[in-house]
MIBAMAR-457014 format. One line per 3 residues: number of its first residue (from 1); for each residue x, y, z of C-alpha. Coordinates in steps of 0.02 Angstrom, whole numbers, padded with zeros to 5 digits. Layout:
NUM> X/Y/Z; ...
***
This chain:
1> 00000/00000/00000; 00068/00169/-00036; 00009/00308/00052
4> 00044/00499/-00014; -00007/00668/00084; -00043/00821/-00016
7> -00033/00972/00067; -00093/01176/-00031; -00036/01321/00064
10> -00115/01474/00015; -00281/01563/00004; -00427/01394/00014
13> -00282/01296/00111; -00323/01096/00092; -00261/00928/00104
16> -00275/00762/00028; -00229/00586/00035; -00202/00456/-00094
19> -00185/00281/-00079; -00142/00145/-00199; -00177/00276/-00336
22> -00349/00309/-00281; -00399/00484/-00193; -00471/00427/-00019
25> -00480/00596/00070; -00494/00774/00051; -00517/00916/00172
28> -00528/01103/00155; -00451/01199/00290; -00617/01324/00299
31> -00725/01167/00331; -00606/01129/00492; -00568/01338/00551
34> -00746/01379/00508; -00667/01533/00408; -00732/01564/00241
37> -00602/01544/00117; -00464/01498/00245; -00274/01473/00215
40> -00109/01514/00228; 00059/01530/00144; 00181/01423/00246
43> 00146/01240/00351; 00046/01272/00488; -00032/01199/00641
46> -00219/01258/00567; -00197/01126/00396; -00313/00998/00415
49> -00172/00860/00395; -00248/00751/00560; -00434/00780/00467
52> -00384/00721/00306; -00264/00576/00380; -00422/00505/00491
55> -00544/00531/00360; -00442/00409/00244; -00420/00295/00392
58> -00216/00307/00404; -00090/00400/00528; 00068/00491/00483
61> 00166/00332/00530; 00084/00267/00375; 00121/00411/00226
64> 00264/00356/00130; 00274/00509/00043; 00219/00693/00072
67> 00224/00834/-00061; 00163/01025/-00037; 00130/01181/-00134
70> 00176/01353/-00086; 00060/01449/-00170; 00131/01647/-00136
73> 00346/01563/-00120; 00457/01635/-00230; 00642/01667/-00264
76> 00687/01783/-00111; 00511/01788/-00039; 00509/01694/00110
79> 00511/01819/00243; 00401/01965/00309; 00310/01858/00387
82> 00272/01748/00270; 00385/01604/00307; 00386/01408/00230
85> 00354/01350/00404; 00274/01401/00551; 00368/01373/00720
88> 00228/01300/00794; 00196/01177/00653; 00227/00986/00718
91> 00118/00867/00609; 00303/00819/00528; 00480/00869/00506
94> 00474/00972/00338; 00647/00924/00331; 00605/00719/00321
97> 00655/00664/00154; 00479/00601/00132; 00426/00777/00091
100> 00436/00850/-00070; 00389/01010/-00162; 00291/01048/-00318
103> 00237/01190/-00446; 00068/01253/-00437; 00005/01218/-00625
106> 00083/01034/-00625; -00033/00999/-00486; -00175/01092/-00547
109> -00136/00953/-00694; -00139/00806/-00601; -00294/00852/-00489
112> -00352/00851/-00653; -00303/00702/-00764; -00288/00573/-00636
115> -00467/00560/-00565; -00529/00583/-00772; -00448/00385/-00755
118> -00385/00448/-00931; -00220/00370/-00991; -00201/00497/-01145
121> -00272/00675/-01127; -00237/00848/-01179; -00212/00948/-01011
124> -00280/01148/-01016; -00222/01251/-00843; -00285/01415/-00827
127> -00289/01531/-00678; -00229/01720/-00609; -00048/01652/-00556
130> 00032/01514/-00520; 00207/01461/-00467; 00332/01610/-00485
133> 00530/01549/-00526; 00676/01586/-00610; 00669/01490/-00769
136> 00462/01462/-00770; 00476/01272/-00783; 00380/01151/-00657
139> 00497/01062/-00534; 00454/00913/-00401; 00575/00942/-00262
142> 00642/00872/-00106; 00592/00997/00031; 00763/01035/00069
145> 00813/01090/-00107; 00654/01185/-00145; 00722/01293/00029
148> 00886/01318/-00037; 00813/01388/-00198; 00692/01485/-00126
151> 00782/01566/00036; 00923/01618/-00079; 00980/01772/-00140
154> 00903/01842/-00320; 01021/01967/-00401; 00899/02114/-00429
157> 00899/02119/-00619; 00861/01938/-00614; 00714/01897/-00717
160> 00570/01816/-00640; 00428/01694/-00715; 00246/01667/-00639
163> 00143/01546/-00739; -00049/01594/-00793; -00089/01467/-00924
166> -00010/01287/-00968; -00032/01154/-01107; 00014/00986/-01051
169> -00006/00799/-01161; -00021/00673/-01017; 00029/00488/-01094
172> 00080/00333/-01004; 00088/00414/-00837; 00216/00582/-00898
175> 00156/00755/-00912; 00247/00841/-01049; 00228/01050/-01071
178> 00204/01119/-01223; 00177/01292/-01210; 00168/01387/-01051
181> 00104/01579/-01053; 00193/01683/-00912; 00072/01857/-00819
184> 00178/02024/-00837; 00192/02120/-00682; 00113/02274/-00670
187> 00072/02421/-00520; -00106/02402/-00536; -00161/02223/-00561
190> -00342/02237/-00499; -00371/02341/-00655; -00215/02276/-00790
193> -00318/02135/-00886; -00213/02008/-00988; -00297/01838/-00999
196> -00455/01760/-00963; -00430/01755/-00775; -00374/01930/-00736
199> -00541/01985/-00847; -00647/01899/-00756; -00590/01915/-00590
202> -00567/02110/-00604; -00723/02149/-00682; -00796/02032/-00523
205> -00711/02148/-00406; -00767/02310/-00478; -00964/02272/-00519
208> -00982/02190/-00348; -00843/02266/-00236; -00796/02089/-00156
211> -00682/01979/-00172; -00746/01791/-00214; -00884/01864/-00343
214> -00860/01767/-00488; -01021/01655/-00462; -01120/01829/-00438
217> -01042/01904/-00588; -01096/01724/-00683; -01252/01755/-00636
220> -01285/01910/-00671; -01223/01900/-00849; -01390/01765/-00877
223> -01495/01917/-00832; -01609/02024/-00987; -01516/02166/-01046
226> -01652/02319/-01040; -01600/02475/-01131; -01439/02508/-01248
229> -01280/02418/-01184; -01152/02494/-01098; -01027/02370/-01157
232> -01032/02237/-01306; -00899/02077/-01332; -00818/02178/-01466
235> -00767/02298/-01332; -00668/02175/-01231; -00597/02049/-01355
238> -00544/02066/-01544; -00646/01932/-01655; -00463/01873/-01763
241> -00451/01691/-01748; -00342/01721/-01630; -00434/01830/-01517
244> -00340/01980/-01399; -00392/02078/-01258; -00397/02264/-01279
247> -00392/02410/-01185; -00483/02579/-01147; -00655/02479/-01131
250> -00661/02486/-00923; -00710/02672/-00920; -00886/02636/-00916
253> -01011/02691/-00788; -01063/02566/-00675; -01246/02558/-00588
256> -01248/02544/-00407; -01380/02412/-00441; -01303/02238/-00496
259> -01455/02217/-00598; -01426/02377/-00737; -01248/02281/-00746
262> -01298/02130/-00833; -01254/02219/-01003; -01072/02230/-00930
265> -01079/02055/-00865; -01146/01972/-01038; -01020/02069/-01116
268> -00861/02006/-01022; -00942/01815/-01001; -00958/01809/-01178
271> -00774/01890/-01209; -00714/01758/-01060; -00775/01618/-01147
274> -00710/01676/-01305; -00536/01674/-01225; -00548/01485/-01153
277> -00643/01400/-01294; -00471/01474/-01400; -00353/01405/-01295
280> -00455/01250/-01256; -00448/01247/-01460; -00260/01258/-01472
283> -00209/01133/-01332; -00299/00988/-01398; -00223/01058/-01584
286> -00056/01070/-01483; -00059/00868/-01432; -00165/00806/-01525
289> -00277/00718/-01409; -00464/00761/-01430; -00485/00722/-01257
292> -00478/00863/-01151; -00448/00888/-00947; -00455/01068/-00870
295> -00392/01142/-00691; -00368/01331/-00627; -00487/01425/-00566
298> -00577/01497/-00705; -00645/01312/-00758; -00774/01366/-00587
301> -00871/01458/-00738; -01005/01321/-00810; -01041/01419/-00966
304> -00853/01430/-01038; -00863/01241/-01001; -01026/01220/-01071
307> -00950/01289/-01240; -00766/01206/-01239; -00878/01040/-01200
310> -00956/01076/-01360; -00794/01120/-01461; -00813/00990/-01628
313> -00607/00977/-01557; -00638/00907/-01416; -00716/00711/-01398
316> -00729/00702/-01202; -00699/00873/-01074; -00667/00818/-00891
319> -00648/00969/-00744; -00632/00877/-00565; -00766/00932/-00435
322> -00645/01072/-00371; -00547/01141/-00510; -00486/01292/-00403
325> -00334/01304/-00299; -00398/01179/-00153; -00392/01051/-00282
328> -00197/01078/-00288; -00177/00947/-00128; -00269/00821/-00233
331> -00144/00843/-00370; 00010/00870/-00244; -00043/00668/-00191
334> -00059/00583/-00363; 00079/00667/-00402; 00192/00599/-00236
337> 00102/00421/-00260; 00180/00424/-00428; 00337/00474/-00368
340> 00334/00342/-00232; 00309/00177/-00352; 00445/00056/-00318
343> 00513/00074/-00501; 00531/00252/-00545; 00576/00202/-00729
346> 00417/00098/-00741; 00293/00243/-00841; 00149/00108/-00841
349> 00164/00088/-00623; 00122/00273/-00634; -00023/00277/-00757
352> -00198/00319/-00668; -00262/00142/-00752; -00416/00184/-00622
355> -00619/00194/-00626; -00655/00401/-00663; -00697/00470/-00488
358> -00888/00480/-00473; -00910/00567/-00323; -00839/00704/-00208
361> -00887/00620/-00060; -00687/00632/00019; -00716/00764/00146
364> -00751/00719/00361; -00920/00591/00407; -01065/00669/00473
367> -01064/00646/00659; -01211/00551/00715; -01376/00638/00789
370> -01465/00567/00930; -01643/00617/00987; -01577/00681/01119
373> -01442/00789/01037; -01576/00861/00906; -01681/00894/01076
376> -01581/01026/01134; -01618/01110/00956; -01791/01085/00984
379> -01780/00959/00845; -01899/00789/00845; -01904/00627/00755
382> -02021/00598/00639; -01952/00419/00603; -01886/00277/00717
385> -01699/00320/00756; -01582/00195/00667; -01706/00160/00538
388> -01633/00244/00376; -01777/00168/00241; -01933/00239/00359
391> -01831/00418/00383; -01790/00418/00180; -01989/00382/00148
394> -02048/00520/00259; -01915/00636/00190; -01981/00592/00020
397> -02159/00630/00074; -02104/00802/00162; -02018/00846/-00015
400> -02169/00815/-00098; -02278/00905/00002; -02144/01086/-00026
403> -02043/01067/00147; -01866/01127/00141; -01777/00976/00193
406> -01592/00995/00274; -01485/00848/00240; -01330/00799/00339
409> -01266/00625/00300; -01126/00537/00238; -00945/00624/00222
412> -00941/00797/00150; -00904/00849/-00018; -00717/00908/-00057
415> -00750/01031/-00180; -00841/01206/-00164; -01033/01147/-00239
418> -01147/01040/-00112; -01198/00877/-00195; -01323/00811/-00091
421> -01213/00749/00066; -01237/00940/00160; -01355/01011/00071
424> -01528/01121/00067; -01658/01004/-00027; -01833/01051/-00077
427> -01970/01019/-00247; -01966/01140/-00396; -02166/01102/-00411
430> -02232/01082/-00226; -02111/01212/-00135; -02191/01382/-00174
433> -02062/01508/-00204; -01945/01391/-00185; -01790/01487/-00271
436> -01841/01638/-00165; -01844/01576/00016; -01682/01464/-00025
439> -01580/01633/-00070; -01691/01734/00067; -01607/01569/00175
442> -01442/01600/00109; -01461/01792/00090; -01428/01801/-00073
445> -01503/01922/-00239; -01649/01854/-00257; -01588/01841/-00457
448> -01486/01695/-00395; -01518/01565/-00469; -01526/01391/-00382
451> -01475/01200/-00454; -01571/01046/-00497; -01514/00881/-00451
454> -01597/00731/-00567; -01548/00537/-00583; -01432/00518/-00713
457> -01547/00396/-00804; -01673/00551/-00800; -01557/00685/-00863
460> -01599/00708/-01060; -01794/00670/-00987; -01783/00850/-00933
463> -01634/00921/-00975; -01543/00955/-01163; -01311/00964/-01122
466> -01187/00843/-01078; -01224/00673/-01028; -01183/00660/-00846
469> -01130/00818/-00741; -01096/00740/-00562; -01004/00894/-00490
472> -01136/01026/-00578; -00980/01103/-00708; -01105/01140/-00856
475> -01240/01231/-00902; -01392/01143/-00984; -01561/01180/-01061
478> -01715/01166/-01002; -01822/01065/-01127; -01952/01175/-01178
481> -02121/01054/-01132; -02031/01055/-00945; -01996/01246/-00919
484> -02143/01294/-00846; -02156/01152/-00717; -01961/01168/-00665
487> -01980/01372/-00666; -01930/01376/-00506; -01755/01272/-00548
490> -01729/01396/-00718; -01608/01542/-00711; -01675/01680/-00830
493> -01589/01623/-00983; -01668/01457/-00976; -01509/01370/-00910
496> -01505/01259/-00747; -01346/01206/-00678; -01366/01010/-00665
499> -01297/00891/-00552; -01324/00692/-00600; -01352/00557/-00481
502> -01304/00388/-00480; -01353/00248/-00382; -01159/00203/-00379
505> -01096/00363/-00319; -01223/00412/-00189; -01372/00289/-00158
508> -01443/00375/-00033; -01482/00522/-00135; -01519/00416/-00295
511> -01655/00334/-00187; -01740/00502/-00115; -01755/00528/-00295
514> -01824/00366/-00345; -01961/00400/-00186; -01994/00564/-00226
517> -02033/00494/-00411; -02143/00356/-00330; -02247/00493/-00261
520> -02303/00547/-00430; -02182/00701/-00431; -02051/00781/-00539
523> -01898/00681/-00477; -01816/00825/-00498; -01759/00911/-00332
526> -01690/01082/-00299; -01505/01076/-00232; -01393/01222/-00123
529> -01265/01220/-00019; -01310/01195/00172; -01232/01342/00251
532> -01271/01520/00269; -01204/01712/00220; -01009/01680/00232
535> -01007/01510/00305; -00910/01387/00226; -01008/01245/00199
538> -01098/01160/00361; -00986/01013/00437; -01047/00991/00620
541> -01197/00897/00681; -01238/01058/00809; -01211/01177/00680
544> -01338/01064/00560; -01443/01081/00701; -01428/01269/00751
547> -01466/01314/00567; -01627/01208/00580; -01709/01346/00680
550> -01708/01443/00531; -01900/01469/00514; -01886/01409/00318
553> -01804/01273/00370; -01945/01118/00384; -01832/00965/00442
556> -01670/00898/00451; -01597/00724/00347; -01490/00623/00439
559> -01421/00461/00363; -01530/00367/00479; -01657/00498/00543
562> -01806/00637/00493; -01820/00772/00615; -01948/00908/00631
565> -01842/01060/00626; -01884/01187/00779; -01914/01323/00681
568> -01865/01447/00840; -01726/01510/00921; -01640/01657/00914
571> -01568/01735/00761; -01481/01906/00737; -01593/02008/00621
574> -01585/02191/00549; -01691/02295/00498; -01674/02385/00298
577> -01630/02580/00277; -01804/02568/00204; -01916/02511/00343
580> -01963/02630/00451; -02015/02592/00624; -02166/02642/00723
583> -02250/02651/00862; -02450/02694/00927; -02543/02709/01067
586> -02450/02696/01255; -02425/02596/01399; -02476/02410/01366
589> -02595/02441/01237; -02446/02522/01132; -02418/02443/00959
592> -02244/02404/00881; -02232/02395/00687; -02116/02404/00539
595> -02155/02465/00371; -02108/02478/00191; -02211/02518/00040
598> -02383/02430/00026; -02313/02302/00173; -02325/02323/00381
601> -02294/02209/00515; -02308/02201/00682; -02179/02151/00813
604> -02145/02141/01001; -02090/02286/01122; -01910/02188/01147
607> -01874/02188/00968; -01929/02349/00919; -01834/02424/01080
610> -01699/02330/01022; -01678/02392/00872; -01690/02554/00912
613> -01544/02546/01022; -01442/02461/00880; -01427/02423/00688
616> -01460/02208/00719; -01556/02109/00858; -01571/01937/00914
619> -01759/01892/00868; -01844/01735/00907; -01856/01643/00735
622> -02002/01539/00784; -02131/01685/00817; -02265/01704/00699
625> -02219/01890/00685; -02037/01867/00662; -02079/01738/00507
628> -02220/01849/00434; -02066/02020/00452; -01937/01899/00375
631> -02067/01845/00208; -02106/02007/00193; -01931/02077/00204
634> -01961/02194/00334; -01814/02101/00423; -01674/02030/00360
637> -01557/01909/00436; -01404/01983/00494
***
């Protein structure tokens, strides 16, 4: 058995395990800190090396090989700070000659091609920056020499590479670069655009003023256009075969409403997916190989993958469940389990020669709930403890009836999309509003849209795209004799991101399905991640719980259990800039109420007191006239 441990540090921090070429584990630091988007530069004590060791069942004592990323190291950029190791950090000795180093685009290319369980593939990498070095080529290191390089002096007029796109040919277990395409430094790279990533991710920051918008700006560019355009493709991108960027088109003037941006948005979506359905052209040209596996960041965006998918180049397009830079420890341990076969020389021992990975299951288990423990939440069972077939049927039956159903079960997905394992579940037909109270949940635009999840035997029922999307990368279309009915799962532009199910990868789920279908509905169900306004996603059995007293929130899906969520409890509310608050009469007779337009609401003295005295308020979320102020948007979670 070999065992490899593959370690990112940077921003989304993770780590993974792979054994006997198979990925086993995978853990994102956020879903251990509880800190949205959480990393690091250098080893630390915070990695979540014991979570990802104990979710794949194996101790340190057992890793015969360990190999990390640095994300931000670079020649003579070690310190302020910002060093390779913490002091405190004790999980190993960086120094053991089981740990190695390795380039941040040749892991985004294995996290990539070996769970595809291709053997010959075209490889496309894509993202803001990768690795930066002195002569731009990848490099698996022992620890030791990577810290020589790197802690070094760098004469000042040495030149300096940092990778932003690579074209790899993977065959017989070798990953050979063709063409590598290097950013150019610059004084003001939030606004300098030069490739597909730096478009997309500036034009995220500016419309929405965030960091982390790219799903918002995706989103927004599905919207109607109303009125002339501000911006048009030809703007952005030239339309030569080989397209450039150009210049001069960001002095635009932006609404302060998202919505009268979704000219701008359309414009650079359509420019971004111009870019990456080039280069996705000239890689597979480049090798070769019609078969086609993508990694970076920028393969997050389901309509540029929609399109490269349906490039006439390109026979088969595979993007992992987490394309982005926490897929790098995935890639870090294929890459160290290949390193670690017993003969080196032997390029078949180190070809993937495995099943495609079906699932993104590889994350911690769900810790059990008892009756008891769901008591303190104010939570009850609605089916025998223990009994997983009776708690799937009435979960079925609550779906069909429109109750949002929480589900916690199983180990948690890796990457950054819930698939079912911690997720918020409800009908497209029998939840009313159901789009709307699952962003109002989430506190989201209510322009949002949300994703279906359908049995992969069901798919082209419903559905017109690829033929199986387990990890929701594409976009598909709604067949027109089904819009109507799955309205509710339909973003404007008649796309719906899909995610497949099969029985294989997640019975469970493909049974709730099967029930729900059995119950003379759509078995189609409505899929979001199980967390709330900058959580990362939900990976506790009391937070589960304490996000059941949500007052949308009907029950709670354990792998063995139904509960009846509480649907009270306190939650920190706030009140609009347009509701105004009010008060008649005196004494005990007065009346407390808040108001907006055509809508009013009453509430009680402690509330309204309290939110005089401050912007938010703790408010009990199972009063009636907390739930009616929360519908009606008089009050908004905090």
């Amino acid at each position: 058995m070999t065992v490899a441990l593959g370690i990112h540090c940077g921003h989304e921090s993770s780590c993974a395990v792979v054994r006997d070429g198979r990925l086993v584990a995978a853990v994102q630091q956020e879903r251990v800190t509880r800190r949205k988007y959480d990393g690091q530069e250098f080893l630390s004590s915070r990695l979540p090396i014991e979570a990802a060791l104990r979710a794949a069942g194996v101790t340190m004592d057992d890793v015969d090989i360990v190999v990390s990323s640095f994300q931000a190291a670079g020649p003579s950029a070690v310190g302020f700070q910002r060093p390779l190791v913490s002091p405190a950090f004790s999980a190993f000795d960086p120094l053991d000659v089981r740990h190695h180093v390795v380039s941040h685009h040749l892991a985004h290319a294995a996290s990539a091609v070996y769970p595809s369980g291709m053997t010959t593939a075209t490889v496309l990498v894509s993202d803001l920056a990768g690795t930066t070095s002195r002569d731009g080529k990848d490099y698996v290191l022992p620890f030791e020499q990577f810290f020589g390089r790197y802690g070094t002096d760098t004469p000042a007029d040495a030149a300096l590479f940092t990778e932003m796109r690579s074209v790899y040919a993977f065959r017989d277990g070798e990953f050979e670069l063709l063409d590598r395409a290097f950013s150019a430094p610059h004084n003001q790279p939030d606004v300098f655009v030069q490739s597909e990533a730096s478009l997309y991710d500036n034009v995220a920051r500016f419309l929405f003023r965030q960091e982390h918008a790219h799903g918002q700006l995706m989103a927004l560019a599905g919207l109607p256009v109303e009125g002339p355009a501000k911006l048009v493709t030809g703007d952005i991108v030239t339309a030569d075969a080989v397209p450039r960027l150009k210049n001069g088109w960001q002095l635009f003037d932006a609404a302060p409403d998202p919505v009268a941006n979704a000219d701008v948005a359309a414009a650079v979506q359509d420019a971004f997916t111009r870019l990456l359905t080039h280069h996705a052209r000239r890689a597979v040209a480049l090798t070769g190989h019609p078969d086609l596996c993508c990694a970076g960041g920028v393969f997050l965006n389901l309509t540029a993958n929609t399109a490269i998918a349906e490039l006439p180049e390109v026979r088969e397009l595979y993007v992992p469940s987490c394309p982005h830079d926490a897929g790098i420890s995935a890639g870090a341990a294929f890459l160290g389990w290949a390193r670690a076969q017993a003969d080196p020389a032997d390029r078949r021992a180190r070809s993937p020669r495995r099943p495609r990975l079906g699932d993104d299951f590889l994350g911690r288990p769900a810790e059990p709930v008892t009756a008891e423990h769901a008591a303190e939440y104010g939570c009850t069972p609605l089916s025998a403890p223990g009994d997983a077939d009776a708690a799937a049927a009435r979960a079925a039956e609550a779906l069909a009836r429109g109750s949002i159903v929480a589900r916690y079960a199983g180990r948690a997905e890796f990457g950054p999309r819930a698939l079912g394992n911690r997720s918020l579940l409800c009908h497209p037909v029998t939840c009313a509003d159901a789009r709307a109270k699952l962003n109002r949940l989430k506190q989201r635009q209510d322009w949002r849209p949300v994703a279906p999840m359908v049995r992969e035997e069901d798919l082209h029922t419903y559905f017109r795209g690829p033929d199986r999307s387990p990890f929701m990368n594409f976009n598909f279309q709604v067949r027109e004799e089904y819009r109507g009915i799955l309205a509710e799962a339909v973003h404007a532009d008649g796309t719906a991101r899909v995610q497949t199910v099969r029985a294989q990868d997640n019975k469970p789920l493909h049974d709730l399905l099967t029930r729900v279908a059995e119950l003379g509905q759509v078995p189609v169900l409505i899929n979001t991640s199980f967390n709330g306004p900058g959580q990362p996603i939900i990976d506790s059995a009391d937070d589960a719980l304490a996000f059941a007293r949500h007052p949308l929130v009907d029950h709670v899906l354990t792998s063995d259990c139904l509960f009846a969520a509480s649907g009270s409890g306190p939650i920190p509310v706030r009140r609009p800039p347009s509701v105004v608050m009010a008060m008649f009469g005196a004494g005990a007779d007065a009346k407390y109420v808040l108001s907006k337009g055509n809508a009013a609401g009453p509430v009680d003295r402690r509330l309204f007191l309290d939110l005089c005295q401050g912007d938010t308020a703790l408010a009990d979320s199972g009063s009636p006239l907390v739930r009616d102020c929360l519908r009606a948007g008089l009050l908004v979670e905090a």
